[in-house]
N, C-alpha and C positions, 0 to 999 in steps of 0.2 A: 159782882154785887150780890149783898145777900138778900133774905126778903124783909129783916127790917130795916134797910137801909131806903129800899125800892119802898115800903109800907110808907118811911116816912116820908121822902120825898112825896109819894102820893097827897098823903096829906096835908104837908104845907103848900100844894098848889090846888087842895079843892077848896081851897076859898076864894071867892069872887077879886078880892081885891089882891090877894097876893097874887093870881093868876095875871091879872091887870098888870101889878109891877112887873112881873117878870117881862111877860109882853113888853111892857114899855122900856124895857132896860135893852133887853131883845134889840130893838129897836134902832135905840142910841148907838148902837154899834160898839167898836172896840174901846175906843174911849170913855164908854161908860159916861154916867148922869150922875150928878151930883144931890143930895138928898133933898137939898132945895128945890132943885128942880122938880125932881119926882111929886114933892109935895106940890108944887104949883101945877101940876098938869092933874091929878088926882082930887086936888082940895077938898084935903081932909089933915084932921090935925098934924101935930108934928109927933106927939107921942103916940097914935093911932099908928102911923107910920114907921114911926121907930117899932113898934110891937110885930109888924108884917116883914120888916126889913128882916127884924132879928130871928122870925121863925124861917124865914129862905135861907140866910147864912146858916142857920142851925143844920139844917138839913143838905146845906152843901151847894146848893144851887143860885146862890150869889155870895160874890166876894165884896168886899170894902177896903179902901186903898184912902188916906188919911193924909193929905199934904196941907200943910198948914192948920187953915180953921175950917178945910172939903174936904168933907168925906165922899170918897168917888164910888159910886156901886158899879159891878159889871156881873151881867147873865154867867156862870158856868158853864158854859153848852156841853164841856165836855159830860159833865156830871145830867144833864139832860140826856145826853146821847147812851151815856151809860144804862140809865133809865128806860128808855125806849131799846136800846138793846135786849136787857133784862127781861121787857116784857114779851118783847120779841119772841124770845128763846124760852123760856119758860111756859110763857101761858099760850104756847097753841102745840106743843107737846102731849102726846094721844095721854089723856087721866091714867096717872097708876097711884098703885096706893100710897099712900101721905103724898101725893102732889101740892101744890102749894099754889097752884091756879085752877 
Protein backbone atom coordinates (compact mmCIF):
# COMPACT_ATOMS: atom_id res chain seq x y z
CA UNK A 1 0.00 0.00 0.00
CA UNK A 2 1.25 3.38 -0.73
CA UNK A 3 0.66 6.55 1.50
CA UNK A 4 -2.03 7.96 -0.59
CA UNK A 5 -3.82 5.05 -0.74
CA UNK A 6 -3.53 4.65 3.34
CA UNK A 7 -4.15 8.93 3.30
CA UNK A 8 -7.23 8.21 1.77
CA UNK A 9 -8.62 5.45 3.41
CA UNK A 10 -7.81 7.54 6.48
CA UNK A 11 -9.98 9.88 5.38
CA UNK A 12 -13.00 8.31 4.29
CA UNK A 13 -13.26 6.67 7.76
CA UNK A 14 -12.74 10.07 9.92
CA UNK A 15 -16.12 10.78 9.50
CA UNK A 16 -18.59 9.98 12.10
CA UNK A 17 -20.89 8.52 10.05
CA UNK A 18 -19.07 6.76 7.47
CA UNK A 19 -17.13 5.18 10.36
CA UNK A 20 -20.78 4.22 11.78
CA UNK A 21 -21.30 2.32 8.37
CA UNK A 22 -18.54 0.52 8.14
CA UNK A 23 -19.00 -0.64 11.70
CA UNK A 24 -22.38 -1.54 10.80
CA UNK A 25 -21.68 -3.41 7.68
CA UNK A 26 -18.65 -4.96 9.90
CA UNK A 27 -21.34 -6.31 11.58
CA UNK A 28 -23.72 -7.83 9.26
CA UNK A 29 -21.30 -10.24 8.50
CA UNK A 30 -20.41 -11.83 5.20
CA UNK A 31 -23.57 -11.40 3.81
CA UNK A 32 -23.61 -7.90 3.88
CA UNK A 33 -26.60 -5.37 4.38
CA UNK A 34 -28.67 -3.94 1.95
CA UNK A 35 -28.79 -0.04 1.60
CA UNK A 36 -32.10 -0.10 2.83
CA UNK A 37 -31.32 -1.42 5.52
CA UNK A 38 -28.34 0.53 6.51
CA UNK A 39 -30.57 3.57 6.06
CA UNK A 40 -33.12 2.23 8.50
CA UNK A 41 -30.66 1.61 11.22
CA UNK A 42 -28.68 5.06 10.67
CA UNK A 43 -31.94 7.35 9.77
CA UNK A 44 -30.67 9.50 7.73
CA UNK A 45 -31.56 10.44 4.13
CA UNK A 46 -31.07 8.11 1.26
CA UNK A 47 -28.87 10.58 -0.70
CA UNK A 48 -26.81 11.51 2.57
CA UNK A 49 -26.29 7.96 2.45
CA UNK A 50 -25.59 7.24 -0.95
CA UNK A 51 -22.86 10.35 -0.57
CA UNK A 52 -20.93 8.13 2.46
CA UNK A 53 -21.55 4.83 0.78
CA UNK A 54 -19.85 6.19 -2.37
CA UNK A 55 -16.85 7.86 -0.47
CA UNK A 56 -16.09 4.03 1.37
CA UNK A 57 -16.34 2.31 -2.20
CA UNK A 58 -14.16 5.09 -3.57
CA UNK A 59 -11.52 4.41 -1.11
CA UNK A 60 -11.80 0.68 -1.33
CA UNK A 61 -13.16 -0.33 1.84
CA UNK A 62 -16.70 -1.43 0.83
CA UNK A 63 -17.89 -3.35 -2.05
CA UNK A 64 -21.58 -3.34 -3.66
CA UNK A 65 -23.10 -6.41 -5.22
CA UNK A 66 -26.44 -5.38 -7.28
CA UNK A 67 -29.12 -8.24 -7.57
CA UNK A 68 -32.13 -7.27 -8.90
CA UNK A 69 -33.52 -3.73 -7.43
CA UNK A 70 -30.55 -4.69 -3.87
CA UNK A 71 -27.87 -3.33 -3.83
CA UNK A 72 -25.83 -5.47 -1.25
CA UNK A 73 -22.86 -3.63 0.62
CA UNK A 74 -19.98 -5.66 2.36
CA UNK A 75 -17.02 -4.30 4.73
CA UNK A 76 -13.48 -5.04 2.71
CA UNK A 77 -11.54 -6.24 5.65
CA UNK A 78 -9.00 -7.11 3.60
CA UNK A 79 -8.33 -3.54 2.50
CA UNK A 80 -8.79 -2.64 6.31
CA UNK A 81 -6.25 -5.08 7.28
CA UNK A 82 -4.08 -3.80 4.51
CA UNK A 83 -4.54 -0.43 6.26
CA UNK A 84 -3.73 -1.32 9.62
CA UNK A 85 -0.76 -3.30 8.28
CA UNK A 86 0.48 -0.20 6.49
CA UNK A 87 0.33 1.64 9.49
CA UNK A 88 1.82 -0.86 11.39
CA UNK A 89 4.98 -1.11 9.47
CA UNK A 90 5.58 2.46 8.57
CA UNK A 91 4.66 4.62 11.40
CA UNK A 92 6.68 3.07 14.31
CA UNK A 93 9.82 2.78 12.10
CA UNK A 94 12.87 4.85 14.05
CA UNK A 95 12.23 8.75 11.81
CA UNK A 96 14.63 9.03 8.99
CA UNK A 97 14.69 11.60 6.55
CA UNK A 98 11.44 12.05 4.14
CA UNK A 99 9.69 9.36 6.45
CA UNK A 100 6.11 9.70 5.87
CA UNK A 101 4.95 9.02 9.54
Amino acid sequence: MDIATAAGRLQALANPARLRIYEILSQAGDEGMTVGSVQDLLGIRASTLSHHLKMLVLAGLVTQTRTATRLVCRPNHDAMDGLFSYLARECRRVPQRGATC
